[in-house]
Structures are given as structure tokens and as C-alpha cells.
C-alpha positions in Angstrom: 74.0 41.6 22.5 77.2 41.9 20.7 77.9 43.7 17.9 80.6 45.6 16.2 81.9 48.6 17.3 81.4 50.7 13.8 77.6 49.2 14.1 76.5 51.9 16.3 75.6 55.0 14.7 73.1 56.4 17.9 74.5 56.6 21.5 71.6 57.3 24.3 73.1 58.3 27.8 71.1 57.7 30.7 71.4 59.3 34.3 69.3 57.2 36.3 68.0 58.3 39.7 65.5 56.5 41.9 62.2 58.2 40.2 63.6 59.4 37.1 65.4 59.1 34.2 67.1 61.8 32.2 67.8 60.9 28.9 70.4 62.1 26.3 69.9 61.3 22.7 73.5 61.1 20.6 73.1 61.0 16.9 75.6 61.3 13.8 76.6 64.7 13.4 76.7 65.5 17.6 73.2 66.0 17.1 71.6 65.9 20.9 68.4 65.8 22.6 66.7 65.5 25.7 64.2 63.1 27.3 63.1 63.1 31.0 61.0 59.9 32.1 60.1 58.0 34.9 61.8 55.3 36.3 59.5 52.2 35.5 58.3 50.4 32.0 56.2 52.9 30.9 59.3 55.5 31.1 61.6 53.6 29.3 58.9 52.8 26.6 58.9 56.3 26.2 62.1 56.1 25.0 61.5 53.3 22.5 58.7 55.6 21.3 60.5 58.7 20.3 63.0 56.2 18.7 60.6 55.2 16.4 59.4 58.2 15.9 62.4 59.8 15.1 62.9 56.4 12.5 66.4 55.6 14.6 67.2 52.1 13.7 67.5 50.5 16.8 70.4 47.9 16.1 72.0 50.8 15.5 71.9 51.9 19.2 73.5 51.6 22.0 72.3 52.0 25.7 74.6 53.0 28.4 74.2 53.9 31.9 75.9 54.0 35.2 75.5 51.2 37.6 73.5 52.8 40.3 72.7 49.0 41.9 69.0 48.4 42.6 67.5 52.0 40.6 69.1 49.9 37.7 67.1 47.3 37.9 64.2 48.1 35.5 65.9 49.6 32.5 68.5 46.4 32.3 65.2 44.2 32.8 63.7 46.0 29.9 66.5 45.7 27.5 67.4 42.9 28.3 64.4 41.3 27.4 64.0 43.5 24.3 67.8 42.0 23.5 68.9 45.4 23.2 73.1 46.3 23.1 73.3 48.2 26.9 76.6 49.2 28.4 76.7 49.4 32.3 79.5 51.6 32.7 81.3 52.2 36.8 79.9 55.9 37.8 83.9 56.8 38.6 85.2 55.9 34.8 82.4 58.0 33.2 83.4 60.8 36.2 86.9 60.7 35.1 87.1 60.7 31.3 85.5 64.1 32.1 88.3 66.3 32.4 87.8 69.6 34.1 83.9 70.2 35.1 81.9 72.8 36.8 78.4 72.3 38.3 76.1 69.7 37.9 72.8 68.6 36.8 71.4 65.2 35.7 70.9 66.5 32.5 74.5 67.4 32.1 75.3 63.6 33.2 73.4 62.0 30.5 75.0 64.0 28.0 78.4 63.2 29.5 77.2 59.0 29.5 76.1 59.4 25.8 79.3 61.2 24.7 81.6 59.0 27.3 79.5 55.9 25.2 80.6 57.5 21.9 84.4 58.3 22.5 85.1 55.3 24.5 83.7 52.5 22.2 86.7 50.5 22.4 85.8 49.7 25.6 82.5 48.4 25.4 81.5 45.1 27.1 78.0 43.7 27.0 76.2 43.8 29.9 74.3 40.8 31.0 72.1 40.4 34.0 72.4 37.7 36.8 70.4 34.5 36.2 67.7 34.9 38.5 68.7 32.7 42.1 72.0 34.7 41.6 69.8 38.0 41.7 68.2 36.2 44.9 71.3 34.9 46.3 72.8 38.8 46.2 69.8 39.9 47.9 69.6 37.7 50.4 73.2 37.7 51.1 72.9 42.0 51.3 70.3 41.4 53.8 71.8 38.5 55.8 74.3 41.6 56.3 72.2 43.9 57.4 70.7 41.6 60.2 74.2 40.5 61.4 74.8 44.2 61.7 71.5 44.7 64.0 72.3 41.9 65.9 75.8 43.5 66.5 74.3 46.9 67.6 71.8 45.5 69.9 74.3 43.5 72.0 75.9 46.2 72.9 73.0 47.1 75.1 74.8 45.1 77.5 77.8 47.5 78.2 75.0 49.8 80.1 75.0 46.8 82.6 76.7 47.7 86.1 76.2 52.0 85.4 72.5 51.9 85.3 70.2 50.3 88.2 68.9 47.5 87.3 65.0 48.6 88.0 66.4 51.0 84.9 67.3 48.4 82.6 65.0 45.7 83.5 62.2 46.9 80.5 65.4 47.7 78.4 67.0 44.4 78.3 63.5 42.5 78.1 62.9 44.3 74.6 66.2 43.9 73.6 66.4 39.9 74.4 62.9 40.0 72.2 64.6 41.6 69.3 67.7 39.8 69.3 65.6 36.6 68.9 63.4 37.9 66.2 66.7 38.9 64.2 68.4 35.6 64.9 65.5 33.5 63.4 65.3 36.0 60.6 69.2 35.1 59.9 68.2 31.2 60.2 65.5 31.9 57.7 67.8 33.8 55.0 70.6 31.0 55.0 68.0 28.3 54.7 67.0 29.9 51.6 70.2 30.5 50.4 71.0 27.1 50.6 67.8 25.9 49.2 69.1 27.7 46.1 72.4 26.5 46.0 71.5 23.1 46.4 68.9 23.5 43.5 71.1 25.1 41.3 73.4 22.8 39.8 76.3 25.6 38.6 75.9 27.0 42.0 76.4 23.9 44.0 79.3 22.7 42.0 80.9 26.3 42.7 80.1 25.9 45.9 82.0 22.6 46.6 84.8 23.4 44.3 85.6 27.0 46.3 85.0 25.3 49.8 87.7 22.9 49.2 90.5 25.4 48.9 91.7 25.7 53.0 90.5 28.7 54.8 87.6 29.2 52.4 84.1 29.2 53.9 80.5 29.2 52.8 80.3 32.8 53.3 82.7 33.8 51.1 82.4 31.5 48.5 78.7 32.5 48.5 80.2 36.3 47.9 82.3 35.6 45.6 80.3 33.7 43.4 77.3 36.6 43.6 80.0 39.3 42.9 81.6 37.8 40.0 78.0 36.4 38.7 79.2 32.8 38.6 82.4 33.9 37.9 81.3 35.2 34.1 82.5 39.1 34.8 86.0 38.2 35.3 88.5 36.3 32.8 91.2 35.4 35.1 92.1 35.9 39.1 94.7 38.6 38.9 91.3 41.3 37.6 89.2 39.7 40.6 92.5 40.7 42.8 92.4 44.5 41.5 88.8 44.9 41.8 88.8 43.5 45.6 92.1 45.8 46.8 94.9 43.2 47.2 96.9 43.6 43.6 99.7 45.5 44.2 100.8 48.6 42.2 103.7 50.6 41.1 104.4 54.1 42.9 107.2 55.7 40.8 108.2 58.7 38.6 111.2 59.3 37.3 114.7 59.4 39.5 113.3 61.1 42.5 109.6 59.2 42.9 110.2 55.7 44.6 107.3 55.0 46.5 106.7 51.3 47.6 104.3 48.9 46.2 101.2 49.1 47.6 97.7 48.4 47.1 94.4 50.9 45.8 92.1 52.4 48.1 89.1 51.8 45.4 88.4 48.4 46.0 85.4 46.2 46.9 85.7 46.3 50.7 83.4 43.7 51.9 85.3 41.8 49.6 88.9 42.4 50.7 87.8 42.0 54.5 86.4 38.4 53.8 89.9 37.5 52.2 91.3 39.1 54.9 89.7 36.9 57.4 90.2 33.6 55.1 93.9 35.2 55.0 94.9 34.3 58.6 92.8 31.5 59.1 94.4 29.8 56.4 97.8 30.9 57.8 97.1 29.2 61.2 95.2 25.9 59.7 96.7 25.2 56.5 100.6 23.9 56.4 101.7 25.2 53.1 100.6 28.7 53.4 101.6 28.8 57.0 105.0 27.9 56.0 105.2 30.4 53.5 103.7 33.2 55.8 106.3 32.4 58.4 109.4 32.0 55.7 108.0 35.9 54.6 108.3 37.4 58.0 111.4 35.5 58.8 113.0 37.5 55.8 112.0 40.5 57.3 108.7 41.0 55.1 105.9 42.9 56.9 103.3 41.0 58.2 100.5 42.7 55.9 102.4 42.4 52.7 102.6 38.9 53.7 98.9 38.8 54.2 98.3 40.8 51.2 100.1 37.8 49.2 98.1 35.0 51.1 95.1 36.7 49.7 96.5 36.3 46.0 97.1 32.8 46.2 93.6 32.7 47.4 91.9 34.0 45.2 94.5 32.2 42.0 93.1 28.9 43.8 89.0 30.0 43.6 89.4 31.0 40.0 91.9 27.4 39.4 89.4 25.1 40.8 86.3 26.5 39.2 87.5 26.7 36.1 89.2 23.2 35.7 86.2 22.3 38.0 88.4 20.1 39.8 88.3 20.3 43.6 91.5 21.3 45.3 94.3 18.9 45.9 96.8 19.2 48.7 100.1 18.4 47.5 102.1 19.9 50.1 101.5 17.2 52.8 103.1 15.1 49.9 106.1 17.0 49.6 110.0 15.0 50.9 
């Protein structure tokens, strides 16, 4: 829920934790106080309870937390469905605006969330959760993950092949072969599902087929990126996708005597920047006009990352062109004289 910035009058930092919930209480005057609850409905009622006790309006509130993934989950369910105003602020911002700190408790960290709420108004952006088969979709795709990654580390049982008799790894190899196939028909299982969704979910499937067209872009990653952007509502235009996945490049200068070279961030979504990384040179090898452009680069001695790094920017100014003109992508190189 939106409102206006000079609306809020009450500011109630939470530090959320897997069981808990510490709760700091921010109201006119710097006037503070403390809550600890559990982590579930009945906790965060708790809260709503001493609200009205205390006879704090509460569209005069505003909610704000860290993003702490799944432990989240319940308080942005609960507000969300009491259409309260909640602020899920990154853990690293709220860390930062800090200054100087010693020690640390989470009681201390939900004063810091109310007063980083309070100071830093300007910046507020509703929060708004995931329609629910993009909540599923992130889910399954984390878990698809995880079962890839199993998979992985069980085929490298093989290596012991040739060092150990095989009487040794007869047994070894039998249970492996078993476990392998279980995780293979689990990963069948999770992508029918997660096509099942996109192909009931209208928004989805249009996505879908709109960020498949663009060369080099697979279902994978169009199924990450859409997750990750929540259908593409968290982020206004390409160039704020690129920051938040590692490939915009920044400044390094001071002065006359600081001249570092442009270069990219180390924070950065990670799973992110190696799927565009992967897109990257397949769309380098199979697609003419970014091949042509990667091999004009190096020619003029650019280095081959850099390059790369720039393939990924076009990739991702394509995704965010087709979806929102929700036009599929055109070649018109092969049209070129």
C-alpha cells in the first residue's frame, strides 16, 4: 500500500530470525520500545495487539524488515493480507547507513531497521509479494538446483574407477547408479511442473515466448529471470536488472592520481550473471550479429571479457525490449546490405 511519505508517524523495525522476531517500536518524539515474538501468526498478532493497545493508528505505520528469503515469508503473508504499508529493505543497505558499530544483538538490529525506516523515507518502495505460481515457480526452480547439484556430486563417484578393485566398488557404484536415477526422475518431475505452470499462466507463457525468442536465450534462464524480477514488476528498465546481476560497468576514479579502469561490482546476483554468461558465448557462436560484433571488439584489441561483459548488456536490453512492447524479437541483421 502506498502512501505518502509525511503519512507515517510510527516506524516498527523488525529483525527476523528463523523462530523469532525482535521487534522495535519507533514513535514521534524517538520514543522506543521492545517486543520479542515468535515467528508465526500468532507472533505477529502480537504485534497488532500492543498496537491497539497503545491506540497507534495503524495507517500511520510502517513495517520494515530485512529480506531474510524464506524466514520472511509469514510476516509479508500477514501484512500483506491485512494491506498493511511494509518495506523489505536489502540486509547490506540497512548494514551500511550504520556508520561505525560495535557488537551486536538482534535487539540492537531492530532498532537500527526502525530508525534506518525513519531516516531513509525517501526511499521507500512498497513491497509486494509474488503472485502465487511465481512463488512456486522460485521454489521449484531453487530445488531443480539443488538436484542438478547432487546429480553432479554423485557422478563423480566414477573418478575412483581404475584406483580401487573393482570387488571394492561393485556395492559403491550399484547405490550410486540407484541414486542417480531417483534424482534424475525427480528433476523430470520438477520441470513438468514448472511447465504445467507456465503454460497455465497466461503472463507467464507470454514471457516465456517473448524472452525465448531473443538468440542464445533458453528456457532456463528466461524462467530465472522472470522469477527474479517477479514478472518483471521490480525493475523499471534493463540497465537496474544489469547492476543487480554484475555486468554494469562502473567508474574507478579520484581525482588526478586515481584512474582505475571500468569494471564491474562484486555484489551481484551470481546465479544470475553465470546464466548470462553462458547465453553470452552461445549467442556469440550462433547468432550473426552479435558474433560480428564480438569479433569486431577483439579485433580492436578489446579483452575478451569486456567483450562478453557487453554481450550480456545487449542481452538483457533485448529481455526487458520484447517484454515490454510484448512483441517477439525480430532479426534484422540477416536483413542488412
Amino acid at each position: 500500500m502506498k502512501k505518502k511519505e509525511n503519512s507515517f508517524k510510527t516506524f516498527v523495525g523488525i529483525d527476523i530470525s528463523k523462530k523469532t522476531l525482535d521487534i522495535c517500536i519507533l514513535t514521534e518524539g524517538n520514543n522506543v520500545a521492545y517486543l520479542k515474538e515468535t515467528n508465526d501468526k500468532n507472533g505477529i498478532k502480537a504485534i497488532f495487539t500492543y498496537l491497539k493497545v497503545k491506540k497507534i493508528e495503524l495507517v500511520s505505520v510502517l513495517f520494515c524488515c530485512e529480506n531474510t528469503g524464506v524466514y520472511t515469508m509469514p510476516l509479508s503473508l500477514y501484512l500483506s493480507e491485512k494491506q498493511q504499508s511494509y518495506w523489505v529493505a536489502p540486509a547490506i543497505e540497512i548494514k551500511r547507513s550504520k556508520g561505525i558499530s560495535r557488537g551486536k544483538s538482534d535487539k540492537i538490529d531492530a532498532k537500527d531497521i526502525a530508525f534506518y525506516a525513519m531516516t531513509n523515507l525517501y526511499k521507500y518502495k512498497p513491497y509486494a509479494l509474488p503472485e502465487r505460481d511465481l512463488q512456486e515457480l522460485k521454489v521449484l526452480f531453487t530445488e531443480r538446483e539443488k538436484v542438478i547439484q547432487c546429480i553432479k556430486q554423485l557422478d563423480t563417484s566414477s573418478e575412483n574407477e581404475g584406483f580401487y578393485g573393482k570387488d571394492i566398488l561393485k556395492s559403491v557404484l550399484k547405490i550410486n547408479m540407484s541414486a542417480v536415477e531417483g534424482l534424475k526422475k525427480s528433476l523430470a518431475h520438477i520441470e513438468k511442473r514448472m511447465k504445467e505452470i507456465t503454460s497455465k499462466n497466461e503472463v507467464i507463457k507470454e514471457q516465456m515466448s517473448l524472452i525465448t525468442s531473443i538468440p542464445g536465450i533458453g528456457q532456463n534462464t528466461a524462467w530465472y529471470l522472470i522469477v527474479t524480477t517477479n514478472g518483471f514488476k521490480n525493475f523499471s528498465e534493463w540497465r537496474k536488472l544489469a547492476c543487480y546481476a554484475g555486468v554494469a560497468p562502473f567508474e574507478y576514479s579520484s581525482g588526478t592520481s586515481v584512474k582505475g579502469r571500468t569494471k564491474v561490482h562484486s555484489l551481484a546476483d551470481k546465479k544470475m550473471k553465470s546464466l548470462l554468461h553462458m547465453c553470452a558465448l552461445t549467442t556469440i557462436k550462433n547468432n550473426a550479429e552479435l558474433k560480428e560484433y564480438y569479433t569486431r571488439k577483439r579485433e580492436e584489441g578489446k579483452p575478451s571479457m569486456l567483450v562478453l561483459n557487453n554481450v550480456k548488456c545487449k542481452l538483457l536490453s533485448r529481455v526487458f525490449a520484447v517484454v515490454k512492447r510484448k512483441q517477439p524479437f525480430v532479426n534484422i541483421f540477416k536483413y542488412a546490405a
